[in-house]
C-alpha positions in Angstrom: 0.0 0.0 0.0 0.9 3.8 -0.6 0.9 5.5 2.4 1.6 9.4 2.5 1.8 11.5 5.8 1.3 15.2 5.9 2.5 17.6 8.7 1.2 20.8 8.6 3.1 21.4 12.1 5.4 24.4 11.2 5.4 26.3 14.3 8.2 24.6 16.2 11.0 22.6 14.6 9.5 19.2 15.9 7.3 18.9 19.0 5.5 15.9 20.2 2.7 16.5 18.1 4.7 14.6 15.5 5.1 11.1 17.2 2.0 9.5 15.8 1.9 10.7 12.5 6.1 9.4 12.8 5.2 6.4 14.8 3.0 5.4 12.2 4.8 6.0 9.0 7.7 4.1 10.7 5.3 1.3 11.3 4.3 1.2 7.9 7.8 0.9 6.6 8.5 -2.0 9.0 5.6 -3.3 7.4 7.1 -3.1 3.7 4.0 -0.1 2.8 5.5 2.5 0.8 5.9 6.2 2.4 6.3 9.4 1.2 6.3 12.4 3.4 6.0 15.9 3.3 6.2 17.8 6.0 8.0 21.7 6.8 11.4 22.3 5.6 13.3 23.0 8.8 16.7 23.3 8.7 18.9 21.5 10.8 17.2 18.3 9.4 14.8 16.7 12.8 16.6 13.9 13.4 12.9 12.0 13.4 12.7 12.7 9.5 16.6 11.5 9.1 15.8 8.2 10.5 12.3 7.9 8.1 14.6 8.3 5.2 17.0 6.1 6.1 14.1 3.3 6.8 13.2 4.4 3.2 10.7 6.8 3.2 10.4 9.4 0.1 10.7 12.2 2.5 9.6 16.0 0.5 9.5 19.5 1.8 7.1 22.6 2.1 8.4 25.9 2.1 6.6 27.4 5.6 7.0 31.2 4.1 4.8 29.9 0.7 1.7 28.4 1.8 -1.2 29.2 0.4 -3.2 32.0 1.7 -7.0 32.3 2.2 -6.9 34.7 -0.5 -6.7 32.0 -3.2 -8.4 29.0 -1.9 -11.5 29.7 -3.9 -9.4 29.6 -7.6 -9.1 26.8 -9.2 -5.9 26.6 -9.8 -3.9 24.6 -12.9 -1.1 23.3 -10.3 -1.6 22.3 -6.4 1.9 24.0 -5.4 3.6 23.1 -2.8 1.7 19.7 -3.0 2.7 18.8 -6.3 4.6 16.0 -5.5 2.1 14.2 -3.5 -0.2 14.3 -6.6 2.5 13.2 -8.6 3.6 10.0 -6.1 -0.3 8.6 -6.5 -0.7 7.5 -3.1 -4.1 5.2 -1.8 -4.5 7.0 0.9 -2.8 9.9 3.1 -2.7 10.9 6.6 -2.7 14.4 7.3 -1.6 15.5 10.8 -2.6 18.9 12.4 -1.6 20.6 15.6 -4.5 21.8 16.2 -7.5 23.4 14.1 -6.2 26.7 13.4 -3.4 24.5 11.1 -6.4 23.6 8.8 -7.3 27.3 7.9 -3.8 28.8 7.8 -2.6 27.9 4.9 -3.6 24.7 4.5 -7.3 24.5 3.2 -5.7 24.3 -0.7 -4.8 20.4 0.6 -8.2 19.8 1.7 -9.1 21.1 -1.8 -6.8 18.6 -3.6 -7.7 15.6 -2.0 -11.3 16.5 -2.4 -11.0 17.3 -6.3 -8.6 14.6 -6.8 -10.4 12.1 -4.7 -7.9 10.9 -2.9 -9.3 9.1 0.4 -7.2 10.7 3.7 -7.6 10.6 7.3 -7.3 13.9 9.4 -5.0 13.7 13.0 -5.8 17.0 14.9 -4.0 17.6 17.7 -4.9 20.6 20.1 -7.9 22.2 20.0 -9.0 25.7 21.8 -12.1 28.0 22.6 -10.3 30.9 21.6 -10.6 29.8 18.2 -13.8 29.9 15.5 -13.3 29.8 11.3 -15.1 32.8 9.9 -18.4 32.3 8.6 -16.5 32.0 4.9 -14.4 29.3 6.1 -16.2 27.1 8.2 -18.5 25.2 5.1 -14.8 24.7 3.7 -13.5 22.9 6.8 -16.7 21.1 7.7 -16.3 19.6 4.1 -13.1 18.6 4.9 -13.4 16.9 7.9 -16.9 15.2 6.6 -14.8 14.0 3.4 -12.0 12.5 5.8 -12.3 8.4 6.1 -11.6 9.2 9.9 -10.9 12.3 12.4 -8.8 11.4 15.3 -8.5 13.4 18.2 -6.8 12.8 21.0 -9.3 13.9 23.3 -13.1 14.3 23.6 -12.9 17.8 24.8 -10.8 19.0 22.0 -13.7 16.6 19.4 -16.2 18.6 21.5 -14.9 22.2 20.8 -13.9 21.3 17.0 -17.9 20.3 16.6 -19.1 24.0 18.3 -16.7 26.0 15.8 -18.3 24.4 13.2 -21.7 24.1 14.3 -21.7 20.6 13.4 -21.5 17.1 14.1 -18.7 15.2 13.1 -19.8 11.8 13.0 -16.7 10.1 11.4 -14.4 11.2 14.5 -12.6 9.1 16.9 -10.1 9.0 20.0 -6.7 7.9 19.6 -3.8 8.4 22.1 -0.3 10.0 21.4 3.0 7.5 21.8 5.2 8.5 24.6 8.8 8.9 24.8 9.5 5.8 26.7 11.4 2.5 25.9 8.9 0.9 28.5 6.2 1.8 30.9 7.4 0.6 34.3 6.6 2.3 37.4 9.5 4.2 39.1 9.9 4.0 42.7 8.4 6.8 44.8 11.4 9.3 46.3 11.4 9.5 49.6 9.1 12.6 50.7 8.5 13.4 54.5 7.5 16.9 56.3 11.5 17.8 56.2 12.3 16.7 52.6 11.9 19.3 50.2 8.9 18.5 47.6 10.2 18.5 43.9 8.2 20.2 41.4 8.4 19.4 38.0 6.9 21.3 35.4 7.9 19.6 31.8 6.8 21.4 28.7 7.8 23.8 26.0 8.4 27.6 27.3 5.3 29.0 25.8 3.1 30.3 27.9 0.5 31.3 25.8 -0.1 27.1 25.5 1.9 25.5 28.6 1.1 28.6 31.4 4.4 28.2 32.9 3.2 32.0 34.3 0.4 30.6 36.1 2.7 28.1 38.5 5.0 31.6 39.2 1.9 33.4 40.1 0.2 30.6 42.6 3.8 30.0 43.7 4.5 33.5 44.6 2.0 33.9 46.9 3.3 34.7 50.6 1.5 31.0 51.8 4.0 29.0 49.8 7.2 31.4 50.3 7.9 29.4 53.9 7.2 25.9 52.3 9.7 23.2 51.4 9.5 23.0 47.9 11.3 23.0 44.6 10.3 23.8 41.3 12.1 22.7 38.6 11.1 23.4 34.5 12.2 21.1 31.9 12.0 22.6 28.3 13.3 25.6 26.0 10.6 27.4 24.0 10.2 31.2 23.0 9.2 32.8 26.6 12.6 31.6 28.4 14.1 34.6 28.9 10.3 35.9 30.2 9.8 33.2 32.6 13.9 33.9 34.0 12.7 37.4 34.3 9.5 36.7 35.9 11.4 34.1 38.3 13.3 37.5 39.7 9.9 39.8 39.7 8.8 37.4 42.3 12.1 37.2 43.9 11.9 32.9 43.8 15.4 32.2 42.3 16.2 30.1 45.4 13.3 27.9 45.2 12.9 27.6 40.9 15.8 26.1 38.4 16.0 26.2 34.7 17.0 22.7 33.6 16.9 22.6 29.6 15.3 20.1 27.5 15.8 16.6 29.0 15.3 13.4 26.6 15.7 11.6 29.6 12.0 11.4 31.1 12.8 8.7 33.4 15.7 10.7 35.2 13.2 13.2 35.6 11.4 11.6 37.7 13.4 9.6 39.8 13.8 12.8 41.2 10.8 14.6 41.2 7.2 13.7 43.2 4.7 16.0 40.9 4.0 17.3 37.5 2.4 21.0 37.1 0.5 21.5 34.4 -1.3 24.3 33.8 -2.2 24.0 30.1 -4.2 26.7 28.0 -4.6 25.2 25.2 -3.6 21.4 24.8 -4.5 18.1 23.0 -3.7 15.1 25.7 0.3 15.8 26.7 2.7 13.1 26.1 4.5 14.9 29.4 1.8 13.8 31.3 1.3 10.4 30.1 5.0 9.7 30.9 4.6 10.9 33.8 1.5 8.7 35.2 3.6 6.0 33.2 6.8 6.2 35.7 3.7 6.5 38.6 4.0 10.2 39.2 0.9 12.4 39.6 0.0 15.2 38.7 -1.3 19.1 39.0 -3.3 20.1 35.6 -6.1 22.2 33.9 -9.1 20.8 32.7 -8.1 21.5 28.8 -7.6 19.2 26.4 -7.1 15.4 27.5 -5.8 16.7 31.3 -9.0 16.0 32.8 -9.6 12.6 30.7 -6.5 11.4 32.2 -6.3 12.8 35.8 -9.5 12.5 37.6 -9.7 15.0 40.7 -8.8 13.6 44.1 -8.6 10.2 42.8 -5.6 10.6 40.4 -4.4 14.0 40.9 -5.4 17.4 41.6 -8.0 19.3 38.5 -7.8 22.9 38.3 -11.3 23.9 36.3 -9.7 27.0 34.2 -6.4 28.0 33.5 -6.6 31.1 36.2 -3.9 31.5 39.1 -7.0 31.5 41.4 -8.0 27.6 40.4 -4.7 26.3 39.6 -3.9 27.7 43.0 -7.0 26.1 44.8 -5.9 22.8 43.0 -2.0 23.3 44.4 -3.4 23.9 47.9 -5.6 20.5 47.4 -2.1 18.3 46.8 0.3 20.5 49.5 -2.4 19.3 52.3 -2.6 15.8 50.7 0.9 14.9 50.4 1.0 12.5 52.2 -1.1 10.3 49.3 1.3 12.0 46.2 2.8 7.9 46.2 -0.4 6.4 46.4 -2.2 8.6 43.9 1.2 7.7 41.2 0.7 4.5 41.4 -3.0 5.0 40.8 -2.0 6.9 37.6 0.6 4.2 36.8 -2.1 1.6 36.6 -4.7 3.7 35.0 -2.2 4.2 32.2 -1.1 1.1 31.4 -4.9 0.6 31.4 -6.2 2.9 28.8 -2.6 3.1 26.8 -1.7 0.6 24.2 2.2 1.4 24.2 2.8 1.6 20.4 -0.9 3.9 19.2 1.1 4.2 16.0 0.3 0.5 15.2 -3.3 1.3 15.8 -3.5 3.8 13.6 -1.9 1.6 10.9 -3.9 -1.1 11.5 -7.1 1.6 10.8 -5.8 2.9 7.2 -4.5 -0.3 5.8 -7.8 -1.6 6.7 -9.9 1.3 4.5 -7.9 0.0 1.0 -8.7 -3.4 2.4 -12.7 -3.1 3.0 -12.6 -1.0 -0.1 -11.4 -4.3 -2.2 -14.3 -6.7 -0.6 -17.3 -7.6 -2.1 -19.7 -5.0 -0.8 -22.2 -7.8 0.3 -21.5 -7.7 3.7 -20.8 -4.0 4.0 -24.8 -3.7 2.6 -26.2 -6.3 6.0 -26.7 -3.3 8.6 -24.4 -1.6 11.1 -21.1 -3.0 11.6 -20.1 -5.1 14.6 -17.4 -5.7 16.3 -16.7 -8.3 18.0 -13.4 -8.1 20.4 -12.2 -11.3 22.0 -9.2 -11.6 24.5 -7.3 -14.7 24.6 -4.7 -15.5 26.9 -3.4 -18.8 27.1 -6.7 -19.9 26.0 -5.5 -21.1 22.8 -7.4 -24.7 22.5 -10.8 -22.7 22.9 -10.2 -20.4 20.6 -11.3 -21.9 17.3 -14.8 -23.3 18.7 -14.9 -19.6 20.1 -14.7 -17.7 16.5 -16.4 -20.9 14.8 -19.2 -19.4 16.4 -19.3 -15.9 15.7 -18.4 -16.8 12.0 -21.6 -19.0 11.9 -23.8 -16.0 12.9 -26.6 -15.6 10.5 -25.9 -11.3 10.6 -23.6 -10.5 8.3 -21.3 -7.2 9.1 -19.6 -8.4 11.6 -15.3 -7.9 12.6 -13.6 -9.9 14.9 -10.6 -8.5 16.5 -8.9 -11.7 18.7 -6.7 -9.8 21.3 -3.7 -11.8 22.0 -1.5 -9.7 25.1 1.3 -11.8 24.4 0.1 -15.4 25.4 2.4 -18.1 25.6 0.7 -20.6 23.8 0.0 -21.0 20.5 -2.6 -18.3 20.1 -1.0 -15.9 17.7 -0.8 -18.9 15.4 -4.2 -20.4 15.8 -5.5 -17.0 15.3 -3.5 -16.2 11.8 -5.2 -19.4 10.7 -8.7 -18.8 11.3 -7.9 -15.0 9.9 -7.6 -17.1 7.0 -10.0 -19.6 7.1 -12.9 -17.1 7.7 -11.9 -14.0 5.4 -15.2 -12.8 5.1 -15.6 -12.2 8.9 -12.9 -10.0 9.0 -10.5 -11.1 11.8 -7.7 -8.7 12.9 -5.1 -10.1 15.2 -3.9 -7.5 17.2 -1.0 -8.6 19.9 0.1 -6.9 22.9 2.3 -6.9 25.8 0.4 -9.1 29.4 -1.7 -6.8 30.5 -2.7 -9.7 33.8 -6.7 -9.3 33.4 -8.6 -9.4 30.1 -10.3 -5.8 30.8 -7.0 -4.4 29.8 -6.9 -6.4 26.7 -10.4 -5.8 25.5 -10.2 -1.9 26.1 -7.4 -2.6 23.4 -9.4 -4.1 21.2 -11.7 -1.3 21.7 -9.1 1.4 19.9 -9.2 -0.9 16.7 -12.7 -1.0 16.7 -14.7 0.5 13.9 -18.1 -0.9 14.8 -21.2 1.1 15.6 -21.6 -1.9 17.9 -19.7 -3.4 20.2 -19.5 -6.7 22.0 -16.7 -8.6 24.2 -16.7 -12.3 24.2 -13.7 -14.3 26.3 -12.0 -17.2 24.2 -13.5 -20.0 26.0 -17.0 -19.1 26.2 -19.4 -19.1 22.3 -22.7 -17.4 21.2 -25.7 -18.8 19.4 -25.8 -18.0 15.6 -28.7 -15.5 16.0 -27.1 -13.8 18.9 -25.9 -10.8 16.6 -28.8 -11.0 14.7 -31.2 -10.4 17.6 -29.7 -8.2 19.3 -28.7 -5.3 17.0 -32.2 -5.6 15.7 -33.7 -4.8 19.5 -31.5 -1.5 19.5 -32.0 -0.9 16.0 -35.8 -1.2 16.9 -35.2 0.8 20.0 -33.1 4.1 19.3 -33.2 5.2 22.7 -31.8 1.8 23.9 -28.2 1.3 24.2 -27.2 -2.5 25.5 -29.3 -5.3 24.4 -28.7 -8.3 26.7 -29.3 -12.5 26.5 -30.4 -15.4 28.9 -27.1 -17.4 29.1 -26.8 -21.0 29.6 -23.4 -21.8 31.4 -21.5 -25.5 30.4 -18.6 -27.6 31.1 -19.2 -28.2 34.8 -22.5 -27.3 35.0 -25.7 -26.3 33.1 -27.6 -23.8 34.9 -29.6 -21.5 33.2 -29.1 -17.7 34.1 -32.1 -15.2 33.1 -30.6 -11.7 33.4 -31.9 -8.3 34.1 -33.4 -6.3 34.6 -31.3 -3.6 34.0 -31.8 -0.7 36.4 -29.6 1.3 38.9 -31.8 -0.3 42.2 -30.8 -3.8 40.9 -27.5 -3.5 39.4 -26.2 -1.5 42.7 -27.0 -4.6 44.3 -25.9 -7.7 41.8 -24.0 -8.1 38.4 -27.0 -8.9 36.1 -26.0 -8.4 32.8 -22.9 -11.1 31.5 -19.9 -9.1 29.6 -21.0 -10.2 26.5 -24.0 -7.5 25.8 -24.3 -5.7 22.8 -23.6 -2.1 23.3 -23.7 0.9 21.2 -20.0 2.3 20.7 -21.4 5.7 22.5 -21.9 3.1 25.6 -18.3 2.9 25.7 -17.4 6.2 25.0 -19.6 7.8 27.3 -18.6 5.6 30.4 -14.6 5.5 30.0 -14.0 2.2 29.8 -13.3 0.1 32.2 -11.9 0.7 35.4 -8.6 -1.0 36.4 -9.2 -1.3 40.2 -11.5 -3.8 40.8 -10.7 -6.7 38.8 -13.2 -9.4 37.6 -15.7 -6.9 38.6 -14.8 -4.8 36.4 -18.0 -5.3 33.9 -20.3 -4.9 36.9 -19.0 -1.6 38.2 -19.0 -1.1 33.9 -22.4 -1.8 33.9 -23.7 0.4 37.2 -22.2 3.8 35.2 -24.4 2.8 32.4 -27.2 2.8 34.7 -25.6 6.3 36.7 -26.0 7.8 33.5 -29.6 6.7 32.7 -28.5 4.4 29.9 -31.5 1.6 29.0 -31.5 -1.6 28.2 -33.2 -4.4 26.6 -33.8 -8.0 27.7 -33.5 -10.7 24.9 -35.8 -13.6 26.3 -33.5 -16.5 24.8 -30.6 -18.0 25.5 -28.1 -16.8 23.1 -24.9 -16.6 24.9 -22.9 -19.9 26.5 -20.7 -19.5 29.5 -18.0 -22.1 30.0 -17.1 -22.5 33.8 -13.9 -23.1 34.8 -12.0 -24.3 38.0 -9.1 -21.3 37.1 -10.8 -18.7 35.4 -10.4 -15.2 36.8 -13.6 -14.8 37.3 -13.2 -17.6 40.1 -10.2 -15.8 41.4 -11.8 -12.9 41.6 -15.5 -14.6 43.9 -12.4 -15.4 46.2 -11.9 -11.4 47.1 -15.4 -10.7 46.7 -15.9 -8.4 49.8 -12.9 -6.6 48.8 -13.9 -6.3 45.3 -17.3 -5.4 46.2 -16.2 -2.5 48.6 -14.2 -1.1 45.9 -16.8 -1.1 43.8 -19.2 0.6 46.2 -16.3 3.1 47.1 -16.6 4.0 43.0 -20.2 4.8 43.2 -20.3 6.3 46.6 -23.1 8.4 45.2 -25.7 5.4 45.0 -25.3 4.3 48.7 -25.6 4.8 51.9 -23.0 6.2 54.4 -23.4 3.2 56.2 -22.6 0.9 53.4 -20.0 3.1 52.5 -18.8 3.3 56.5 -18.2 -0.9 56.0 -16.8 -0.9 52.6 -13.9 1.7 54.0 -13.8 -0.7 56.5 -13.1 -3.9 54.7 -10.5 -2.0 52.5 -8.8 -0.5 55.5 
């Protein structure tokens, strides 16, 4: 396949707004797809691009001082200079990466006209996003047609999907979330330093000097406030940008050169924070900051503004400390929240440490691969199935599971619905999944089976939220290795919710086997019985929304996780409906996690509760602190 990538990203010489867009096209090339690249010409040479052409990418330049202007987007004009040699290369598809939605208009909308008059498909990668920002009444048509003509829109966080979709009035209906790499060999926790009332606390705020999208001015201004003058601290900042020389001079205003160091640009993130116990972050504008994913990924947490991804990734209280505006009054409320809770700066890391590895799937570059090479692939297939109603996807972990797989995915490709993919998870088992599921990839081509593998995540949760960033169903359903479905299970289901708009999980009678064969009626599916008992089995249809709207799955109650999954559907006043069949066969086994987990119930269970504090009582919240203490 022909693969070009497109960086519009001209305002720094190479920022991390570039490592999926690289990540990918780097992925490609390991994958023997062609590449060609065109991205600013920025002298020195990034070292990023250096190594693309030396994996043999056809790596080509735009001028930044010659882009085209809003002045001329409306001619038709006889060449499409500076993208002439992307016409020229023919590619099947191209990925165009923004860093942010201003990029699109300035200068830029002449490549949204190409690929719409040449009809080239492309996907769009925006990056940051910002209130501050609306297209003129002349330009927003012209970027609502190019974001409706991409194949996909990734952001890379549902605030900055939600703002795009107010500047343009609009709905856009072919977006989705991806996550940015991170610049780290490997995501293992760092041990906590040592941090006591008479060791100094080490601030570290890690970003580009710019204060106009970091706020490095905001952390001076809280900091230099006569309450933190006599408190053991020390901040240290980690970057070079244009505003160095403002923040050094705004460091002496305030009279805090004792207590604040200039450090450079560090490639070493993990250094970073062997020494340091807290990120600040006080973002104004932002997509979701590699900075801060490294640094929940080495177990650090973290002081940020709810822009961009911040507040996606650090909930307040429970994984750090949310300012709700980038103001010196809130960031400051949200600094005096983690000085008084210091004490829980370890605890709340590792928190962060586990909810990344639980939403991150380490290389996001192979994801977004896996997405394009996937459009020239769906394009080539018969259209038959593509015509039989909303796509499916079915996700199914398998982890030393291997001898049940094939029964497993014999019976989803027996179901009598059509549009249905299959992505089989496999988080680096030892047996002999990988192969087993390369064969039935080819014995059931039809049913379009992705295998996607991993690194051992220890509890399928993780594994099927990583199935979940493949996904392109409208619907979405987990089913483990071992266990099957009945041929009309897909069938039945999708025509409940597609009978039902206002619906969103449609739910089976299951019939359990192996060691026993009890029959299990579920439901109903409200908040009064769910709070009390799990009555809905993981594998329920769900509308992709349903898993968009909740989060995911939480990481800290596992084997429980689908039940406390299930009670923020109900939190949020999701429906559902009850198929009165049995369509869905549980295989019970002596070792399965599930039976690991009935042995910690009460712990489990009190966790659980502790998540949804909101729907119980303080004395049922009094005994689950109690079990857990």
């Amino acid at each position: 396949m022909r693969i070009s990538f497109v960086s519009t990203m001209a305002a720094v010489a190479w920022g991390d707004s570039e490592l999926l867009w690289h990540e990918t096209a780097l992925a490609a090339l390991e994958a023997k797809h062609a590449v060609f690249t065109l991205t600013p010409d920025i002298q020195p040479r990034p070292s990023a691009i250096q190594n693309l052409i030396g994996a043999g990418a056809s790596c080509f330049f735009w001028n930044c001082l010659n882009r085209s202007s809003e002045i001329n987007i409306q001619e038709i004009l006889p060449e499409f200079y500076p993208y002439q040699p992307l016409i020229d290369w023919r590619p099947d598809l191209v990925v165009i990466s923004h860093g942010g939605m201003l990029d699109i208009i300035n200068g830029h909308l002449l490549l949204a006209k190409l690929l719409l008059t040449q009809s080239i498909p492309y996907v769009v990668i925006i990056q940051a996003n910002t209130e501050q920002y609306k297209p003129s009444d002349a330009l927003r048509p012209l970027v609502k047609n190019y974001l409706q003509g991409a194949k996909a829109v990734f952001f890379v966080s549902k605030q900055n999907k939600h703002i795009a979709e107010k500047q343009l009035a609009s709905a856009i209906d072919n977006a989705q979330l991806i996550n940015n790499p991170i610049n780290l060999a490997d995501s293992t926790s760092l041990p906590f330093p040592e941090l006591t009332n008479e060791t100094t606390a080490q601030f570290a705020s890690v970003a580009r000097l710019d204060i106009s999208s970091k706020g490095q001015d905001i952390i001076l201004e809280v900091l230099s406030q006569p309450v933190w003058r006599d408190r053991n601290w020390h901040l240290n900042f980690f970057g070079v940008g244009p505003d160095e020389h403002y923040l050094i001079d705004l460091v002496q205003y305030y009279q805090l050169q004792d207590k604040v160091t200039f450090r450079g640009y560090s490639q070493d993130i993990k250094a970073i924070w062997n020494d340091h116990h807290l990120l600040l972050l006080p973002s104004r504008i932002e997509g979701t900051p590699l900075v801060l994913l490294e640094a929940m990924a080495c177990a650090r947490s973290a002081v940020v503004t709810a822009i961009g991804g911040n507040g996606e990734w650090i909930r307040d209280k429970e994984l750090g400390y949310v300012a709700e505006a980038p103001f010196p009054y809130l960031f400051g409320k949200a600094m005096e929240r983690a000085w008084s809770d210091r004490n829980r700066w370890q605890l709340l890391g590792e928190r962060c440490h586990r909810y990344f590895k639980s939403r991150h799937e380490g290389r996001p570059g192979l994801t977004l691969l896996s997405y394009v090479t996937s459009i020239k692939e769906n394009q080539a297939k018969s259209t038959t199935i593509h015509g039989e109603g909303a796509l499916v996807t079915i996700i199914v972990p398998c982890y030393n599971l291997a001898k049940y797989l094939s029964n497993c995915i014999a019976s989803i490709a027996h179901q009598t619905y059509l549009n249905i993919e299959i992505i089989i998870v496999n988080p680096s088992s030892p047996d002999d999944t990988l192969s087993i599921a390369q064969t039935l990839a080819h014995n059931y081509p039809e049913r379009r089976i992705k295998c996607l593998t991993t690194e051992h995540f220890g509890q399928p949760a993780l594994s099927r939220a990583a199935g979940v960033r493949l996904a392109q169903g409208d619907y979405l359903l987990f089913l483990d290795a071992d266990d099957m479905i009945a041929p009309t299970f897909v069938e039945k289901t999708v025509a409940a919710l597609e009978k039902e708009p206002s619906a969103k999980i449609a739910f089976p009678n299951y019939q359990s086997f192996e060691n026993t064969n009890d029959i299990s009626r579920t439901g109903p599916f409200t908040l009064e019985a769910i709070a009390i008992h799990n009555r809905l089995p993981i594998c329920s249809l769900m509308r992709r929304s349903v898993w968009d709207e909740v989060g995911g799955f939480r990481d800290n109650c596992p084997g429980f996780e689908d039940w406390d999954f299930w009670i923020s559907c109900a939190e949020l006043g999701m429906q559902g409906i009850h198929i009165p069949e049995i369509l869905f066969y549980y295989r019970v086994r002596n070792s399965s996690l599930l039976k690991k987990a009935e042995q910690k119930r009460e712990k489990l269970t009190a966790q659980l509760i502790l998540n949804h504090a909101s729907i119980y009582t303080a004395e049922t919240i009094r005994c689950a602190k109690e079990v857990l203490a």
